[in-house]
C-alpha positions as CSV (number, residue, x, y, z in Angstrom):
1,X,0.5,-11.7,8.5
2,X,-2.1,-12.5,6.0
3,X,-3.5,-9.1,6.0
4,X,-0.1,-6.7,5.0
5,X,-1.5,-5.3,1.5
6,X,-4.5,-4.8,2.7
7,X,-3.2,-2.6,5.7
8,X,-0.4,-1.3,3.2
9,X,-3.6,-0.4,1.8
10,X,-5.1,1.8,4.0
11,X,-1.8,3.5,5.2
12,X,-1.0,4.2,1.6
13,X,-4.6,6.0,1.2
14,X,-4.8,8.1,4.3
15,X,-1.6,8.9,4.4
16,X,-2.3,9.9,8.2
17,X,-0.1,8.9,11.1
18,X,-2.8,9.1,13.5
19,X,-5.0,6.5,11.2
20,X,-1.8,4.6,10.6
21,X,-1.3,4.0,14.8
22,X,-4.7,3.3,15.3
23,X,-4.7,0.1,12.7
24,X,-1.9,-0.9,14.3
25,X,-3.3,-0.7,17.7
26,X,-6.7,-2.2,16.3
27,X,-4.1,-5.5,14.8
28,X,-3.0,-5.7,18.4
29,X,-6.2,-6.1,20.4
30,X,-8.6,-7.5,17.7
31,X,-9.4,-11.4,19.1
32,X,-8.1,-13.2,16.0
33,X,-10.5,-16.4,15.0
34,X,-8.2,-17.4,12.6
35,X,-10.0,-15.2,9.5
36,X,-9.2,-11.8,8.0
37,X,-12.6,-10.4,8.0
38,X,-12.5,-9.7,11.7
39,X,-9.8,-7.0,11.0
40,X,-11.7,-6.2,7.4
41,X,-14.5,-5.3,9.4
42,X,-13.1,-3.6,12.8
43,X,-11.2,-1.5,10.2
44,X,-13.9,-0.6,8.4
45,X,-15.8,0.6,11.4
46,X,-13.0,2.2,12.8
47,X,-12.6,4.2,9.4
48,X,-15.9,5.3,9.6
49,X,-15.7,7.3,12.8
50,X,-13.4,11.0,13.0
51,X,-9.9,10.1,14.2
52,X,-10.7,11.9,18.1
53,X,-12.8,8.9,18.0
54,X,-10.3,6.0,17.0
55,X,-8.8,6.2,20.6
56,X,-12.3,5.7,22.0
57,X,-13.6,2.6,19.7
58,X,-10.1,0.5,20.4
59,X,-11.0,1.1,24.0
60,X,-14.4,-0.6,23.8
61,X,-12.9,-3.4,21.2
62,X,-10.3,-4.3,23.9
63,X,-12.7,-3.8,27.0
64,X,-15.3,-6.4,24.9
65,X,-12.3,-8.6,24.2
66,X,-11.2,-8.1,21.3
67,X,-14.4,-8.1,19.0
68,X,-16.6,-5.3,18.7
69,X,-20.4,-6.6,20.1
70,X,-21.8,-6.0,16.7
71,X,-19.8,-7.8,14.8
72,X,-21.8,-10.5,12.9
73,X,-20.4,-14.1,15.0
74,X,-22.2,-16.9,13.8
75,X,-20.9,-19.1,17.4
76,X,-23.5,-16.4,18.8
77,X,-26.2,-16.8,15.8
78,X,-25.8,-20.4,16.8
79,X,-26.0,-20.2,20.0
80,X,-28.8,-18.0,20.0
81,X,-31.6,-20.2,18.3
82,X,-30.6,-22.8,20.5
């Protein structure tokens, strides 16, 4: 996988197993588009929130499948000036 260090990363800096199963659940449901800065930026938003909310953001990635509504698609930004 393209994106080990950066996940190595992460691990390595929170030292947390809670943090480290929720990036591995977040590798397993993000919809991969073939780029790393879908997971750069799922990560970074699931960072953000307390880890009693991790469990609750993967949810809604996986029930929107696999992509967070808010992530920046440019098929959509497209799409949407059409």
């Amino acid at each position: 996988m393209y994106l080990c260090g950066f996940f190595a990363r992460k691990v390595s800096q929170a030292k947390d197993p809670i943090i480290a199963g929720s990036l591995a659940r977040l590798v397993e449901i993000v919809n991969d588009r073939g780029g790393k800065h879908i997971f750069i930026w799922h990560t970074m938003r699931l960072l953000s929130r307390k880890k009693a909310d991790h469990a609750g953001y993967l949810s809604f990635v996986e029930e929107n499948n696999g992509c967070d509504p808010g992530y920046p698609r440019i098929d959509r930004i497209i799409w949407e000036q059409d």
